[in-house]
ROGUVO-799269 format. One record per residue (C-alpha): chain; x, y, z. Coordinates in steps of 0.001 Angstrom, whole numbers, plus 500000, padded with zeros to 6 digits. Example, Ala and Ser with C-alpha at 12.3 -4.5 7.8 and 13.67 -1.06 7.14 Angstrom:
<site unit="A" x="512300" y="495500" z="507800"/>
<site unit="A" x="513670" y="498940" z="507140"/>
***
This chain:
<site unit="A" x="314922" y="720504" z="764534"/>
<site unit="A" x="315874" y="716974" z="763853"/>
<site unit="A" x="315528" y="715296" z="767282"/>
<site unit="A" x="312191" y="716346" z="768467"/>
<site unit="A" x="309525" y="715194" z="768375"/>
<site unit="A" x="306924" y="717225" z="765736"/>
<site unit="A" x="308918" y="719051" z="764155"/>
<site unit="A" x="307761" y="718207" z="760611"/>
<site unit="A" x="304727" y="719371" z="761630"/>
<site unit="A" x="305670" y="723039" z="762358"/>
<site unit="A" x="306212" y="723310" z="758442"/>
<site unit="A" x="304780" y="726904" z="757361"/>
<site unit="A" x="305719" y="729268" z="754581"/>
<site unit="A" x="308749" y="731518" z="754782"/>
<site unit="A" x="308105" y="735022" z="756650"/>
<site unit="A" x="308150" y="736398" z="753036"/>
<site unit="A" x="306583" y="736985" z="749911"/>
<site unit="A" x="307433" y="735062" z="746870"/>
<site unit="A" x="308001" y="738297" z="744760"/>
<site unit="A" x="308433" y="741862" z="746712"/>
<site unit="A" x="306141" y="744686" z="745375"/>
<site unit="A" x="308178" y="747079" z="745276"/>
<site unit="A" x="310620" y="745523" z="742602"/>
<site unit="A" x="306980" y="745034" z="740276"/>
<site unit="A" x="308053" y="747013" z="736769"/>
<site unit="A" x="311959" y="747852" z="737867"/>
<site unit="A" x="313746" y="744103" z="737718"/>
<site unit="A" x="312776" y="740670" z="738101"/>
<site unit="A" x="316448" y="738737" z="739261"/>
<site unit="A" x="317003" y="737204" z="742185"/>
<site unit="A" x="320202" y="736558" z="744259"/>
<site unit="A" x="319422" y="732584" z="744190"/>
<site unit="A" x="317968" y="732334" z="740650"/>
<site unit="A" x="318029" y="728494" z="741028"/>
<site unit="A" x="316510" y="728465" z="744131"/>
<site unit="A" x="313347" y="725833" z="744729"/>
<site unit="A" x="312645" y="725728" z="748399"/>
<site unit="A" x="313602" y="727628" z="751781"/>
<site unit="A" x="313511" y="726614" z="755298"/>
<site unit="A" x="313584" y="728460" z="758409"/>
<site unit="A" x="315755" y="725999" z="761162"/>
<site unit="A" x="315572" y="727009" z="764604"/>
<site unit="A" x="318220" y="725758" z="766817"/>
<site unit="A" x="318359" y="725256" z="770747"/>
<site unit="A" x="321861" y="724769" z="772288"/>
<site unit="A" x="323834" y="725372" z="775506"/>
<site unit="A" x="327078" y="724261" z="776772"/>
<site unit="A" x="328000" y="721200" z="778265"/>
<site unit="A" x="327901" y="722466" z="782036"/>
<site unit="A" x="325415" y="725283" z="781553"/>
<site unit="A" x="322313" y="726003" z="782387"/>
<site unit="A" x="321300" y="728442" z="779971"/>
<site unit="A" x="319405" y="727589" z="776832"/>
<site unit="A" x="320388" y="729465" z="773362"/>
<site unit="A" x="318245" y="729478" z="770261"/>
<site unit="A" x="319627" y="730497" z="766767"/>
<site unit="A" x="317226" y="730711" z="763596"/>
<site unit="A" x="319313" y="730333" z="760370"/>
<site unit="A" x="317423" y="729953" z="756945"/>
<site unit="A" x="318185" y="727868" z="754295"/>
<site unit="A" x="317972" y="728167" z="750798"/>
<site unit="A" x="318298" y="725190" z="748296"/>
<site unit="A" x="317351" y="724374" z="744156"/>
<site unit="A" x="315964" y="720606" z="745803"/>
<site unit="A" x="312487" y="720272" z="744225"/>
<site unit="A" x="309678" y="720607" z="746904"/>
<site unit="A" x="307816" y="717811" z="745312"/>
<site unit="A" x="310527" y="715349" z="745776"/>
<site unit="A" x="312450" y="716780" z="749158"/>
<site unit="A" x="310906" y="716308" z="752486"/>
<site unit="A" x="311402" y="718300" z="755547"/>
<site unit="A" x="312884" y="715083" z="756648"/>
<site unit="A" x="315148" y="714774" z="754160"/>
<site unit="A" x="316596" y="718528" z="754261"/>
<site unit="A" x="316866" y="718286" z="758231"/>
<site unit="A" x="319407" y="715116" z="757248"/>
<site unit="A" x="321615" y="717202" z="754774"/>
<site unit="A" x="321869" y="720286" z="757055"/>
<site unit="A" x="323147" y="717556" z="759948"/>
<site unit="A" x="325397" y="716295" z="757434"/>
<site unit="A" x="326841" y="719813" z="756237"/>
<site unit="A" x="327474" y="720189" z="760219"/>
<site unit="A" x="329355" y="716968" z="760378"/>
<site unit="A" x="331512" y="718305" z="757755"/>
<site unit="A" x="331902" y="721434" z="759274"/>
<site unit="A" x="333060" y="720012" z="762150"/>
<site unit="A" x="335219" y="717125" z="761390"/>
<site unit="A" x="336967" y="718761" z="758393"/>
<site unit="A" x="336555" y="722891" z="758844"/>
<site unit="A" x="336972" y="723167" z="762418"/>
<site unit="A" x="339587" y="721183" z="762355"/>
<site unit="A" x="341423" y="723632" z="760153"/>
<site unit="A" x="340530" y="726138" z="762109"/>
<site unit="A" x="341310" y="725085" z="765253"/>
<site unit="A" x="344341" y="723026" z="764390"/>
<site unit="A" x="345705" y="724723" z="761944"/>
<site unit="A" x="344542" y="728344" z="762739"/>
<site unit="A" x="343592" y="728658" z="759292"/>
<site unit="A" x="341500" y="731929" z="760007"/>
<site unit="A" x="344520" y="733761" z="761325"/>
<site unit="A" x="346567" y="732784" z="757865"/>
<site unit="A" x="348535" y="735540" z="756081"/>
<site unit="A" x="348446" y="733815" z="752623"/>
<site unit="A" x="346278" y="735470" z="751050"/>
<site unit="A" x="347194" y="736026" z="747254"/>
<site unit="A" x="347155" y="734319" z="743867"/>
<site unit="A" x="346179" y="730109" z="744055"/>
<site unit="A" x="348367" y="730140" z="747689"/>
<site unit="A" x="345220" y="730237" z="749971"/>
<site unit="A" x="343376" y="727424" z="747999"/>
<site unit="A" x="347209" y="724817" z="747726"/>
<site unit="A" x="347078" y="725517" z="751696"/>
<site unit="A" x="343911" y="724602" z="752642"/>
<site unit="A" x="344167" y="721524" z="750163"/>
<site unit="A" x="347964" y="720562" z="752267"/>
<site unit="A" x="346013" y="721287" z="755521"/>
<site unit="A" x="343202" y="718594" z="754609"/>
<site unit="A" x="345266" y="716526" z="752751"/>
<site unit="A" x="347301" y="716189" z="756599"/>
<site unit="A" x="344108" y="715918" z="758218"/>
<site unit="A" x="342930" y="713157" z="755528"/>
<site unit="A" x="346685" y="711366" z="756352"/>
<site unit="A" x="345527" y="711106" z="760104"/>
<site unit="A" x="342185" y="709693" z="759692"/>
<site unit="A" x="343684" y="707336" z="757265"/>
<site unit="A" x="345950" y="706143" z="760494"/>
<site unit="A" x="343060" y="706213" z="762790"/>
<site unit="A" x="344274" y="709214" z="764727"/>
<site unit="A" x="341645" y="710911" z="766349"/>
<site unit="A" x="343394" y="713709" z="768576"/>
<site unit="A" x="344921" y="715581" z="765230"/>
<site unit="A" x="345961" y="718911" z="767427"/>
<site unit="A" x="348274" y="716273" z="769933"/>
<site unit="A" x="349224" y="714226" z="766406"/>
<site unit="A" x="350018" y="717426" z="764450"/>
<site unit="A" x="352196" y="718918" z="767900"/>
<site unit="A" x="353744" y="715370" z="768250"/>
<site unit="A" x="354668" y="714700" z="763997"/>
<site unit="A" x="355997" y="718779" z="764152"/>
<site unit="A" x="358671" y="717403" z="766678"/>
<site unit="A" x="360789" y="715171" z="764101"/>
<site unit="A" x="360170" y="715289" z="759814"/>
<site unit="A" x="360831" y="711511" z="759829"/>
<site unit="A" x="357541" y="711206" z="761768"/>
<site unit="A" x="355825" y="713300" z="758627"/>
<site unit="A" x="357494" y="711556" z="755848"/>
<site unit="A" x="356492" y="708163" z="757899"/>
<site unit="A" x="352841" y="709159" z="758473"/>
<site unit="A" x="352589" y="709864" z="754533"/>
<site unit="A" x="353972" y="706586" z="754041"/>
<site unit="A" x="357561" y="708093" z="752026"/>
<site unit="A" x="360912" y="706469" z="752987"/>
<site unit="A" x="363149" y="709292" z="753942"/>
<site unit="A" x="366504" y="709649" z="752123"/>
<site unit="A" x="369647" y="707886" z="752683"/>
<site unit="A" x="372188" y="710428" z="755255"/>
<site unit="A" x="374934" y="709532" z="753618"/>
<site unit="A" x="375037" y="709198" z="749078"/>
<site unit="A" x="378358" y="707593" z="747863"/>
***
């Protein structure tokens, strides 16, 4: 979508009526009842050595006004929900293997993710930009953690 050349121009409507006809009479809600505008995005990709092109088509759903929202503009804030995808949530992922987590009940999933990006955050804050070789080398030694969050560690010995 965003770096070719013409894509505004392949604007069209969604593949879909605004209201189906079949729900005429039964019920009027809809899933996205603050919904404005929809886009279809069609994506081409392949891997770094390959030769083979992929092509996903995602839509999009949004409450920004079509009078005041551009194509333009929506194409920008789907690139940046992909930058935070992949600086922040893959990260967690990857890193921290957050999909494969056990916690699962009560507030413990949400305090984990918030101590797995507040770690993350701690990194970036020291410029480090290989977190998975930071996180391996910091898990070595606690003083290294305690140093990185910027916390003198206790005394050995108290009197």
């Amino acid at each position: 979508m965003g770096g070719r050349p013409g894509w505004q121009q392949a604007e069209a409507p969604l593949p879909w009526p605004h209201r189906f006809p079949g729900d005429q009479g039964r019920h009027h809600r809809c899933r996205y009842p603050l919904s404005a505008q929809g886009a279809q995005i069609t994506r081409r990709s392949r891997k770094l050595k390959g030769k083979k092109w992929s092509v996903e088509t995602v839509y999009i759903i949004t409450s920004l006004p079509v009078e005041t929202t551009s194509a333009a503009e929506l194409n920008t804030l789907v690139q940046g929900h992909w930058t935070i995808e992949n600086r922040l949530h893959w990260v967690r992922d990857v890193v921290f293997l957050e999909d494969k987590s056990m916690v699962r009940s009560g507030n413990a999933p949400r305090l984990m993710a918030s101590l797995r990006n507040l770690i993350i955050s701690l990194y970036r804050i020291a410029k480090i930009t290989n977190i998975a070789k930071a996180t391996r080398h910091t898990a070595r030694d606690a003083k290294r953690a305690l140093k990185l969050a910027r916390i003198n560690p206790l005394p050995t010995t108290l009197h």
